[in-house]
C-alpha positions in Angstrom: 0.0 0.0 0.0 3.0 2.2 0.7 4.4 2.3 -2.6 0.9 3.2 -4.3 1.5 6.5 -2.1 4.6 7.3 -3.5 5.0 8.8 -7.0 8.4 8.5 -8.1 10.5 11.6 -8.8 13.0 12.8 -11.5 16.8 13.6 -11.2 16.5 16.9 -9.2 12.6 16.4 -8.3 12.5 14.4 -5.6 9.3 11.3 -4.9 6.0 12.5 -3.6 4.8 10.7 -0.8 0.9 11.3 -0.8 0.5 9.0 2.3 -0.3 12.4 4.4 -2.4 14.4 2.1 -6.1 14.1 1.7 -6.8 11.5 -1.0 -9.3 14.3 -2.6 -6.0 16.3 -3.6 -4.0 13.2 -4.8 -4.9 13.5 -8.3 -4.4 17.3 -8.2 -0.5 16.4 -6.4 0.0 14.1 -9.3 -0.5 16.4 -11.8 1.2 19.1 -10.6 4.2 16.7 -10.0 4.1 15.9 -13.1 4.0 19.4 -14.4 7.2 20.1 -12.1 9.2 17.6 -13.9 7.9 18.3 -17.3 9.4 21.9 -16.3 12.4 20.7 -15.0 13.4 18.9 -18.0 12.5 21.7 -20.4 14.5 24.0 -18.1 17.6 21.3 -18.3 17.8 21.6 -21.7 17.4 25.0 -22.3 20.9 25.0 -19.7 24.3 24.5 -21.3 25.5 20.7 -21.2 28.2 21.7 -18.3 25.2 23.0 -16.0 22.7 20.5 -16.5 21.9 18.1 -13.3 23.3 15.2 -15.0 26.6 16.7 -15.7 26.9 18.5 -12.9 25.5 16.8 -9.8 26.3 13.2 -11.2 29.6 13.8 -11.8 30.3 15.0 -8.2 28.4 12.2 -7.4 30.3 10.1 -9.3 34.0 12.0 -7.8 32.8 11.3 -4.3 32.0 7.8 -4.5 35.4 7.1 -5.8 37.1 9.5 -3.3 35.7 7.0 -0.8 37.0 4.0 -2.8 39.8 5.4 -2.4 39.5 6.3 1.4 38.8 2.7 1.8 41.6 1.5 0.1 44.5 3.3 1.4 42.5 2.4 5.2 42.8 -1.3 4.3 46.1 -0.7 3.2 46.8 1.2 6.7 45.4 -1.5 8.7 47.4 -4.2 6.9 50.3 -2.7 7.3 49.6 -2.0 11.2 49.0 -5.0 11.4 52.1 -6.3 10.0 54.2 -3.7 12.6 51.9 -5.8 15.5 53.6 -9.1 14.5 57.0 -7.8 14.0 56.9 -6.2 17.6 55.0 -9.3 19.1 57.7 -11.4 17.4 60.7 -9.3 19.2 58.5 -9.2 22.6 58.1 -13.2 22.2 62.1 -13.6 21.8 63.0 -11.3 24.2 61.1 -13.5 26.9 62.2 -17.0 25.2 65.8 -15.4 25.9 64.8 -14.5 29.3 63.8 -17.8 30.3 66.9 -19.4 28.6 69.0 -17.6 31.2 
């Protein structure tokens, strides 16, 4: 029933959830929705290509999900090589006290 409320949006126009208006203005919401995303993509074409929502929203979209690749990358790299320093130190510790004891 939920998703009968919902009438799905557009790039830049988000979905409208009609689940809290009056059901005698949902047909009135829905065509003024629709009007807004008729408008918006009239007024996205009549922007230059480097301005329009899909060029210019998407592709810092696009830049941060990769930046956080990238963030997640170098972190597992991080916490491999930390890891690596814990074993090299644990190693030392653990013939340091086999020395001890040999004495």
């Amino acid at each position: 029933m939920k998703d009968k409320m919902i009438v799905k949006g557009y790039k830049g126009i988000m979905d409208l959830d009609l689940s809290s208006f009056d059901p005698k203005f949902h047909e009135e919401l829905v065509l003024q929705h629709n009007k807004e995303i008729e408008d918006y993509k009239r007024e996205q074409n009549e922007r230059p290509p480097k301005l329009r929502y899909e060029n210019a929203i998407v592709n810092a979209m696009n830049i941060i999900a990769l930046d956080r690749k990238a963030l997640e990358k170098m972190r597992i790299e991080k916490d491999k090589l930390q890891k690596q320093k814990d074993e090299q130190l644990y190693d030392i510790f653990k013939r340091i006290q086999d020395q001890k004891q040999h004495m």
